[in-house]
Phi, psi and omega in degrees: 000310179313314193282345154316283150022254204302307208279344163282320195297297196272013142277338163320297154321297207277316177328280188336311174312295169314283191320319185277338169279338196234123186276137209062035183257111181238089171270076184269099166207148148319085205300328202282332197264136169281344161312305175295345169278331187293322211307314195259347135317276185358290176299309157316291169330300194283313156339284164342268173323300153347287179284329191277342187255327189270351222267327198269310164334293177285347161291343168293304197318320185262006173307347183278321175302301173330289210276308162328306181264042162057051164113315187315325192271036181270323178284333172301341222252299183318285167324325192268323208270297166329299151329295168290324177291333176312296185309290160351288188296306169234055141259359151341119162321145169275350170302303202280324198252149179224055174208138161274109188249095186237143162259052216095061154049026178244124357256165004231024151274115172245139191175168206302347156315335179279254196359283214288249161041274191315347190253325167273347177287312159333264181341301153329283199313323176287332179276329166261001171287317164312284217296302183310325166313297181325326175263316179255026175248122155253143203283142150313126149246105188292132156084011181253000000 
């Protein structure tokens, strides 16, 4: 359970992060209302999930690609998981969720701005999603 925890909380971050580093990355909420902060557990959550159930599927699915291009398509893989969660996030009823989340202007305009937006912001979440692990998840030290 601590470890959802932890893995929503430092996808919480790296959206934030993202949204504030990557331009045409769109986190639209109210710093003042706390409903927009759940909104975006909420999003960390749905992130979460993602990656964790569909994310291992399609990397099987694309290992043969994986080995041709020494690995790249791990960010397009990213860049897609990101993406869906966008789609994911607004289907969401507007009652229920009151925050805006776009990639490019995906959704529900789609083209390669969504694409490009999405393969760098995915970069982002990741390099800041490592450095939080690192610091707050702690490793087993084997052999000491």
């Amino acid at each position: 359970m601590l470890d959802l925890v932890v893995k929503v909380a430092v996808n919480a971050v790296a959206l934030l992060v993202a949204a504030n580093v990557v331009p045409e990355f769109r986190l639209a909420f109210h710093t003042d209302k706390p409903g927009d902060w759940l909104a975006i557990v909420v999003i960390a959550l749905i992130f979460a999930i993602v990656n964790s159930y569909i994310k291992p599927i399609v990397k099987i699915i694309a290992l043969p690609i994986g080995f041709m291009t020494m690995g790249l398509v791990a960010f397009v893989i990213n860049a897609a998981m990101l993406l869906g969660t966008a789609w994911i996030v607004n289907q969401i009823p507007s009652s229920t969720l009151t925050i805006g989340f776009t990639l490019g202007h995906y959704p529900p305009t789609w083209g390669y701005e969504a694409i490009g937006c999405a393969v760098i912001a995915a970069i982002v979440i990741s390099i800041v999603g490592t450095i939080l692990n690192l610091i707050l998840v702690p490793r087993k030290v084997v052999g000491f």
